[in-house]
N, C-alpha and C positions, 0 to 999 in steps of 0.2 A: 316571487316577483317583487314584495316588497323589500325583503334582502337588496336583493340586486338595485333597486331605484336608491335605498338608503348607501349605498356602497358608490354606487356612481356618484350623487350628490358630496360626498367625502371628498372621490377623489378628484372630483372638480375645485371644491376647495384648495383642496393642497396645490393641486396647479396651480390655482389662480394667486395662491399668496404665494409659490416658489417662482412665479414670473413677475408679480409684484416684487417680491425682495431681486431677482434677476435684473430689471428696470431700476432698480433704486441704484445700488450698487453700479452698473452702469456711468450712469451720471455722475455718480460723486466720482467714479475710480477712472475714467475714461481711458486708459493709459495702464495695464496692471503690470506690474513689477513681474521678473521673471523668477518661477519657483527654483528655488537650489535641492539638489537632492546629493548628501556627501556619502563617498561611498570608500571602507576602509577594505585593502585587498591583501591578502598574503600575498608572498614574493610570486610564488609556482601558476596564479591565476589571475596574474594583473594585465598579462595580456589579451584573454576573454576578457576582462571587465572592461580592459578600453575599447574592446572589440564592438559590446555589447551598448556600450555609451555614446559610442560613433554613431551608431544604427539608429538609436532610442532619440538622439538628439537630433540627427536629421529627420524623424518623424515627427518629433515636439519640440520646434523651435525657439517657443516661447519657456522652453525648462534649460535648466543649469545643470548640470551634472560633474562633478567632481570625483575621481578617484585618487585616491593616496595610497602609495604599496606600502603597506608597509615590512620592514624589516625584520629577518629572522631573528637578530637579539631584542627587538620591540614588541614581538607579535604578543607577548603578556600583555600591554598596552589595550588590547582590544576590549580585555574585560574591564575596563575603567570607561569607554566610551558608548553614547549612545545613538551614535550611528548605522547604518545600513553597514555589515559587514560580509563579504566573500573569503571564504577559508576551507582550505581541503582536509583532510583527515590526518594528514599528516602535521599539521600545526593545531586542528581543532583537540586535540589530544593532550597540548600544552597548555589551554584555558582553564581555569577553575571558578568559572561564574556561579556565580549563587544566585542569580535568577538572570534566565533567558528564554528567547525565543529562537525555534530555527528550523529550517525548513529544506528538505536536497534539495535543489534545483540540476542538479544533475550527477555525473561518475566516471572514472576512471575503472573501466574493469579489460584485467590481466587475464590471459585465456588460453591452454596447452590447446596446440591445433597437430594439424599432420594433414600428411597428405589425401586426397579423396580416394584416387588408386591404390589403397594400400590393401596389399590384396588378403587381408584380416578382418579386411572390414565390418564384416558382418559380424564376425568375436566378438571385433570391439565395439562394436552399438548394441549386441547384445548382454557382454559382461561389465564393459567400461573397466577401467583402471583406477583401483584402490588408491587411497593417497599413502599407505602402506607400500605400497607394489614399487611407486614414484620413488618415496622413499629408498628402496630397497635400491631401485636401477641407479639412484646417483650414488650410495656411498658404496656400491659394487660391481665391481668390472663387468662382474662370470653374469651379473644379474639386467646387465645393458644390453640381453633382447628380448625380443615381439613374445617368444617363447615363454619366456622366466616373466613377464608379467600378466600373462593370462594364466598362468601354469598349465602349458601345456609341452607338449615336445615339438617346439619351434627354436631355432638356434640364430636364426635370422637376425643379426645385432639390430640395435636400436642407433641410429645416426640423432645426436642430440645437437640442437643448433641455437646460438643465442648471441647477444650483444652484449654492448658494452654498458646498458640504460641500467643504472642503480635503481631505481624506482623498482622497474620488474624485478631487478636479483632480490630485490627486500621484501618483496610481498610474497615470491615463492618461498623464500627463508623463514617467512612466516605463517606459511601455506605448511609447510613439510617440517618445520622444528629445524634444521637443517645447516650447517655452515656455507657460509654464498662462495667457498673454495668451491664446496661439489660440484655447483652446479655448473661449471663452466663446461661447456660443450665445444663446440665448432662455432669460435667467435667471428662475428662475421662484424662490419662496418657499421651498416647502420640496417632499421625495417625493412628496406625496400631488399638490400640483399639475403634478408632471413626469411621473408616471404618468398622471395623468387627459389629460395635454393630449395626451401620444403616444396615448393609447385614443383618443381624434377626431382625431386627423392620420394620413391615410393614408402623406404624405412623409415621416413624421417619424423622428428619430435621437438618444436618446438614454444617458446612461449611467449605472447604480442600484448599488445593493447587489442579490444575490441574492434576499434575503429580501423584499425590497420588492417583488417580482413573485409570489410561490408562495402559492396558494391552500393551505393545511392541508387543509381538509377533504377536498379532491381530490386530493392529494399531485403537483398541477402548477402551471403557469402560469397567472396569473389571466386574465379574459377581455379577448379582442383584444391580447395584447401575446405575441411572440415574439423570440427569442434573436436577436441579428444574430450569423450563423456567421463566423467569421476562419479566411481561407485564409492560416495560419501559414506554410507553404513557400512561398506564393506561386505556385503553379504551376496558380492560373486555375480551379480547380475543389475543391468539398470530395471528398476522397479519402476510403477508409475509417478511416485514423487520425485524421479532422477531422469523421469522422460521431455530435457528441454533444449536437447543438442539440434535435433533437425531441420532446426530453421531459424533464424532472426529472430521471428516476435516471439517464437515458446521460448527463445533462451531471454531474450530482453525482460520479457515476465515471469522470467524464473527467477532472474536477480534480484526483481524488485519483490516478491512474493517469499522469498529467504529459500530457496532449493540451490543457490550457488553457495560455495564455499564463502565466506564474508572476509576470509582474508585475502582473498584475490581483487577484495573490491574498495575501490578508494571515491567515500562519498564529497561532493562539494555540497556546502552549504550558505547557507544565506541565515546569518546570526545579529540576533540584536537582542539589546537588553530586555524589551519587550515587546510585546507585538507592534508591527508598524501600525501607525493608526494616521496619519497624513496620507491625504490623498495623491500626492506625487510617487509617495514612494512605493504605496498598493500597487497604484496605475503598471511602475515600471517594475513591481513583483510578476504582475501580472504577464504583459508583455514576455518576459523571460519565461514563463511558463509556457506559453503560446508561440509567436513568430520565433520568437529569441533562442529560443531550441537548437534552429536551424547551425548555431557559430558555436554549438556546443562540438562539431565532427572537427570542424577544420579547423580548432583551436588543439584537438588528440582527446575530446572527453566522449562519451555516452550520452545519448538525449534517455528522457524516459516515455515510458510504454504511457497511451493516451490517456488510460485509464488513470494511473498512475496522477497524470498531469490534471487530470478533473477530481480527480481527492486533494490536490493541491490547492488548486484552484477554490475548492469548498469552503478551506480553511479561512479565505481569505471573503467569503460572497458577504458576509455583513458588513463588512468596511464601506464607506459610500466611495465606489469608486469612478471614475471619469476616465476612462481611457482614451477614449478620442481625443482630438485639439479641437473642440468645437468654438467660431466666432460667434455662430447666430442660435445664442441660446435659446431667445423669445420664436422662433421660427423651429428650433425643433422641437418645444414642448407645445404646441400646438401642433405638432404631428403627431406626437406623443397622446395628447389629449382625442385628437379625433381618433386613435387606434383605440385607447380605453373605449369611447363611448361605441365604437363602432364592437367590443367587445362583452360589452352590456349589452347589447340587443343581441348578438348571435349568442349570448351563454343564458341569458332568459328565454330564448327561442330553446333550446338545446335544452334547460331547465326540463320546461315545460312539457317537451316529449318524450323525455324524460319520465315525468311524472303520470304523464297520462299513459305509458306503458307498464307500470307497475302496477297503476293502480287497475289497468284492464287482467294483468299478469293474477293479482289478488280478486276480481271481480266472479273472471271467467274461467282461471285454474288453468293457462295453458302448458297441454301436455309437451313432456320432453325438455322441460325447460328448471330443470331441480337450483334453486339457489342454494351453493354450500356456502358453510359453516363461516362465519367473518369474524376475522382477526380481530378486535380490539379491545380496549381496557377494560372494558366488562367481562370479556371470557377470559379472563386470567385471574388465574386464583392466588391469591396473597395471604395465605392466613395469619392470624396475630400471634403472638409470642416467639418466631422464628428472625435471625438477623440474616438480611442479603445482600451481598456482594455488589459491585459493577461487574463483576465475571460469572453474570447471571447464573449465582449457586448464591444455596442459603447456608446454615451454621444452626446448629439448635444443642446446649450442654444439657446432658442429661446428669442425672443423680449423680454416679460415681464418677464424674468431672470428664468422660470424655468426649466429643463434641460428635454430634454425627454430622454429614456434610453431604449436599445432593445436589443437582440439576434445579433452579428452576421450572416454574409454570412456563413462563414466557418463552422460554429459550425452548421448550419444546412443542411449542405451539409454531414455532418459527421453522424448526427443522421437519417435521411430523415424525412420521415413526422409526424409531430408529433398530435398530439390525444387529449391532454388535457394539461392542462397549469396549474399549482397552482401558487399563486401568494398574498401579501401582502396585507393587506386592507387599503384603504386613511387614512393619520394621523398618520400613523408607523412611527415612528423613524428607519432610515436603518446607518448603520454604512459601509465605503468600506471594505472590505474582507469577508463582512458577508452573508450568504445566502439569496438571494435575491427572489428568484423563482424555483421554480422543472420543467423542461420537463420531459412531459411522452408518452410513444409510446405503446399504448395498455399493460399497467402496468409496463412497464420497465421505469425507470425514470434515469435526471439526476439533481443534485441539483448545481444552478448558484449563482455566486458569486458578493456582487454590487461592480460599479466602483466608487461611489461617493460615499459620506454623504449627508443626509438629510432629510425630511418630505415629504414622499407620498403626493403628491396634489389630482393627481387621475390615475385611471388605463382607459385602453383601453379594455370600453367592449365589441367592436367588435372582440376580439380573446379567449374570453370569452367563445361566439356564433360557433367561427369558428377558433379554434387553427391555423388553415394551412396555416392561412394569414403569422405567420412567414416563413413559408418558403416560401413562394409567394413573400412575400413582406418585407424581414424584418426589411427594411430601412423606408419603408412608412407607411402603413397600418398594419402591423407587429408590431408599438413598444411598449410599455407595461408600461412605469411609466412616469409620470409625477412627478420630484420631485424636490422641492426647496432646494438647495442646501445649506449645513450648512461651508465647508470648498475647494467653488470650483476653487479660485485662485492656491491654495496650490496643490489642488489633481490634477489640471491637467496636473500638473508638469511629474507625473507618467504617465498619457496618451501619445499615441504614433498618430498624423497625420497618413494620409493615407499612404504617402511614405515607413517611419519608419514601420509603420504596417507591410506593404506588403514583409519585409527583414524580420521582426521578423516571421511570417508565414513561411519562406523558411524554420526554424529550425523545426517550427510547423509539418511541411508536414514531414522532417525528422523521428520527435517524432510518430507522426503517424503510420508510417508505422513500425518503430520499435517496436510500440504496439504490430501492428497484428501478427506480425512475436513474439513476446517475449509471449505474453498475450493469444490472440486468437488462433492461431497456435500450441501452446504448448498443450490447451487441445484434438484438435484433426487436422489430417492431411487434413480432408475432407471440413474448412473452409476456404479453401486457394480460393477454386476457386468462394466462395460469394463473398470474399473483394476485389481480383486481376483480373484482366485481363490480359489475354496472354502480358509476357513482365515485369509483378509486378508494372504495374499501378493502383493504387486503384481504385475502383469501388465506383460512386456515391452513397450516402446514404449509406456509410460503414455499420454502426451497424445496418440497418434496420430488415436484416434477423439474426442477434444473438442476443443471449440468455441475461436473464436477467442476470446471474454472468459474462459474458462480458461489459454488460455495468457495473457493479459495479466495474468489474476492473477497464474498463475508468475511471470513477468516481476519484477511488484512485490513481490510475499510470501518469493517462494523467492531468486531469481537475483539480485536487487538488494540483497535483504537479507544476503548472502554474502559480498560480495567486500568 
């Protein structure tokens, strides 16, 4: 109670001096100049940015907004300026900033489709098409059908259909290794007749933008045309990492989660020399993440997946930002102000019974009611002499110089027990930031990153046998490589002691929980009470009971974004 009374009296303060300086400022300024927000665009996206400036400007009248295209023999220029800059992949390629910021705000992705009727269909969603296969059909005649790329005895040719759009010819060229001669099929005008012709060819094989196939109003594929799935490993079958053809959002969150081929996809970004920190230009980051989405279809690009857009979004949450046009500032922090106080009394009320249930829970022993295990900085174990990563593994040299290398306390305190281990074979050259091992928990996996360089000596095949030693043990009998280090003076520079560890976790634990709450939480209301315990303590072995698209989000939000 007294928490909450010293917390309120705070933040009554701060109101009262942010509506005092609000009142000052007032008076002296009565009249405030219009903010400028200058914005630098490659040639290919100068049309969304005026798109996007038109929109942004009729909603904040009071801001300035400036775009400048600039030109294909100037786009070097970008890296000299410190403006807000828009640039696709196809120019951001030519920059060589030595320090920036940047952020997709959206994409261009390129997509083999075909017809829904193709009466294969089931082959093809269940073996998909090798980019081998692809390969093969364009640089040979006998190998242009349905037959020859499933290998089976099918003779049924392949109708290949395409345009004149250089863009697509360069990213399939890029796709397949390829000369963009082969790929010429049945050249048609423009989209509309490449779409319509695969909607009447049951054989047919073509290649579009995204956006050229998705019905808005139904948030899918328009009618009669479907995805052609790519068996990326090539191993004869769509597996579950290759299962995102089916619909709109598996494939939208496939792109963004890395299961699409990366040369099919052409990211825009939003570049600047350093993080934006002016509240104009947050604000109108902002917005483009949000509303601003919407002018990403009718301009030819990709919105992204919502998820997606609130990892973005996060990036940006410390910045003080304003989005609204608010005139009556002194009027809405007194609404502001009665929501806090009226927030103190229901979360002291809530405290309170809170408290008085635990402590009957502790008084009276009520049965049925087990509190598990709580995740936090105390039950992870750090011992001293060992050096830890960001790619939650440690490093420890032993005697005869070669390093052993393991999992983390924390990191399996996060996944709980795990099932199966993949893992490197002796004499691998491993490089630091590179994938080092997959955990997996009855087929959900995560893929780990090394802390050093150097040559596999040998692996540990008692976890081999019995994966759960990492979590058992996975300081002793838990650790996993044996490797002669090629650059360990240098890398351990980047290693962090036990001490340093145990502060850099305290963000950890932060990042955590903002996961569950941003990630987990978001798809449904009813995972709150797997991860939390009475209080919003996390519960040991977070991820153990979600789903395999939670942990891919981990993957992408938390583990990826780390190291």
């Amino acid at each position: 109670m007294k928490k909450s009374i010293l917390i309120f009296v705070v933040l009554l303060i701060i109101c009262s001096v942010r509506t005092g300086r609000s009142e000052t400022v007032a008076n002296i300024n009565p009249q405030k100049e219009k903010d400028i927000i200058k914005i630098l665009s490659s040639p290919d996206l100068y049309d969304l940015a005026e798109n996007w400036k038109s929109e942004y400007s009729r909603l904040n009248p009071d801001l300035e907004i400036k775009v400048i295209k600039i030109t294909e023999t100037n786009i070097t220029d970008i890296s000299k300026k410190k403006d807000l800059c828009f640039i696709s992949n196809k120019y951001y390629n030519q920059l060589n900033l030595e320090s920036e910021w940047k952020m997709v705000i959206g994409r261009d992705v390129i997509v083999p489709v075909i017809n829904a009727e193709n009466p294969f269909i089931e082959k093809i969603y269940e073996k998909g098409v090798s980019p081998d296969a692809l390969i093969q059909m364009f640089k040979d005649n006998e190998s242009q059908s349905w037959g020859a790329l499933f290998e089976y005895e099918q003779n049924v040719p392949v109708n290949y259909y395409a345009t004149k759009n250089e863009l697509i010819k360069t990213q399939i060229m890029n796709f397949l290794n390829i000369n963009p001669s082969a790929i010429d099929g049945k050249i048609l005008k423009n989209r509309q007749d490449l779409i319509s012709a695969i909607q009447n060819d049951p054989y047919a094989i073509g290649f579009c933008k995204l956006t050229d196939i998705i019905d808005l109003e139904n948030q899918n594929f328009i009618e009669n045309i479907k995805l052609l799935p790519i068996d990326r490993n090539g191993n004869g079958k769509i597996d579950y990492m290759e299962e995102i053809y089916n619909d709109l959002y598996s494939f939208t969150r496939g792109v963004w989660i890395g299961k699409y081929p990366k040369a099919l996809i052409s990211n825009i970004y939003t570049v600047q020399l350093t993080k934006p920190a002016n509240e104009p230009e947050i604000g109108f980051l902002n917005w483009i993440l949000t509303d601003g989405q919407q002018f990403l279809h009718s301009n030819g690009y990709s919105d992204l997946v919502f998820q997606e857009r609130q990892t973005k979004l996060e990036r940006l949450r410390d910045q003080n930002i304003n989005i609204e046009n608010s005139n009556n500032n002194y009027a809405a922090q007194k609404i502001i102000l009665l929501i806090i106080i009226g927030l103190v009394i229901t979360g002291s009320i809530s405290n309170g019974i809170v408290r008085y249930r635990r402590n009957k829970r502790k008084v009276f022993g009520v049965a049925g009611t087990p509190s598990l295990p709580v995740l936090n900085e105390n039950a992870v174990d750090i011992p001293n002499g060992l050096y830890f990563d960001k790619t939650y593994t440690w490093s420890f040299m032993e005697k005869d110089g070669n390093v052993k290398v393991g999992i983390d306390d924390f990191l399996q305190h996060i996944t709980g027990p795990i099932t199966e281990i993949k893992i490197k074979d002796p004499g691998d050259k491993i490089k630091k930031g590179e994938q080092i091992l997959t955990l997996v928990q009855n087929g959900k996996q995560l893929n780990i990153y090394a802390p050093i360089s150097g040559y596999i000596k040998s692996i540990n095949e008692d976890i081999m046998f019995d994966s759960s030693l990492i979590n058992s043990s996975p300081y002793e009998k838990g650790w996993v490589y044996k490797i002669e280090p090629i650059n360990w003076l240098t890398e351990i520079q980047f290693l962090n002691m036990a001490n340093k560890y145990k502060e850099w976790l305290k963000n950890e634990f932060t990042r955590l929980k903002d996961f569950i709450s941003n990630s987990a939480n978001a798809r449904t209301n009813e995972l709150s009470h797997v991860v939390l315990q009475d209080g919003g303590e996390l519960k040991d072995n977070t991820l153990e009971y979600l789903g395999p698209h939670i942990w891919e989000d981990f993957q992408t939000n938390f583990i990826d974004t780390s190291k």
